[in-house]
C-alpha positions, -999 to +999 in steps of 0.1 A: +448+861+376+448+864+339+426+883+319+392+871+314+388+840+282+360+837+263+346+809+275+324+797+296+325+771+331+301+748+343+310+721+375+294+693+386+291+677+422+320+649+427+325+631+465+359+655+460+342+685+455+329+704+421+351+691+388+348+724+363+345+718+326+357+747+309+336+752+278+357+770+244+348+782+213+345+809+190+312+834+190+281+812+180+300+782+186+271+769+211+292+772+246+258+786+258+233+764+247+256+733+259+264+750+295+220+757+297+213+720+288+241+708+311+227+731+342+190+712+337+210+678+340+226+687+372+258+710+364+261+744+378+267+775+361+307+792+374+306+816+344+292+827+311+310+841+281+337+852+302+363+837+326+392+842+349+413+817+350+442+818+375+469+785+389+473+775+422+495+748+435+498+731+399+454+732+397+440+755+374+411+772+384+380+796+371+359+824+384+333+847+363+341+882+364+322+902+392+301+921+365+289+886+346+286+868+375+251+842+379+239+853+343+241+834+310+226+840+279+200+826+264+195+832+223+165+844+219+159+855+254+186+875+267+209+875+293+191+856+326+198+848+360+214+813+372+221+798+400+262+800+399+291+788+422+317+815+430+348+798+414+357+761+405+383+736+395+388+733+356+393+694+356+385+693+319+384+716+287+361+711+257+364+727+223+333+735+204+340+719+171+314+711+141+300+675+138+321+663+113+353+676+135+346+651+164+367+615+163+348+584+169+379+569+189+401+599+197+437+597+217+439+615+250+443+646+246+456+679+271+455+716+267+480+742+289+463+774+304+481+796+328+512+765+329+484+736+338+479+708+319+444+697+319+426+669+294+409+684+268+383+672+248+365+684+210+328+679+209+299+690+186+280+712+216+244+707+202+244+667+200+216+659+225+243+637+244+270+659+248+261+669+289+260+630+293+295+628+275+309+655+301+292+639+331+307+604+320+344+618+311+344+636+343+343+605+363+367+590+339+395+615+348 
């Protein structure tokens, strides 16, 4: 297992099992505040601010570390309890980009971590929309 990203993982319930979205960005970039909107439309928190990513068999996969584990933050309210899975597949990356960064009509796109390529995606986190955007490319992959 690697060391921990900065990043955080949230997963939502497929008929195969939970599809991970793992969320990156630099500090303030809204990874937070997209991953606690996306838990009150269904998604479930895997980790917060920090995660262990680690391949197996050609899928890549994430874990918080033991110490963050069920917590997120919430600006302006601290560091909270969630309701968290243990570990989940990372079936999709987004990158927390500005507004004016995001394509109308972008190309596919992938990203390697730890030797797996995985479709990546660059979204502005604080568009009201964007949980509904991961839900939907989810169950386009």
């Amino acid at each position: 297992m690697s060391q921990p990203v900065h990043a955080g993982l949230i997963a939502h319930a497929s008929p195969g099992g939970w599809r991970g979205v793992l969320i990156e960005g630099p500090s303030g970039a809204g990874k937070s505040d997209l991953a606690l909107r996306a838990l009150d439309q269904g998604f479930r928190l895997v980790a917060d601010d920090r995660v262990s990513l680690w391949a197996s068999g050609g899928v890549l996969f994430g874990r918080a570390p033991d110490a963050l584990f069920g917590l997120i933050e919430v600006r302006g309210q601290g560091v909270r309890p969630a309701a968290a899975l243990r570990l989940a597949r990372v079936d999709l990356i987004v990158e927390c980009v500005n507004a004016e960064e995001v394509e109308r009509l972008p190309d596919p796109q992938s990203a390697v971590r730890e030797g797996v390529s995985v479709p990546c995606m660059r979204l502005w986190p604080f568009e009201p929309s964007t949980p509904a955007k991961l839900r939907r490319a989810l169950s386009h992959l």
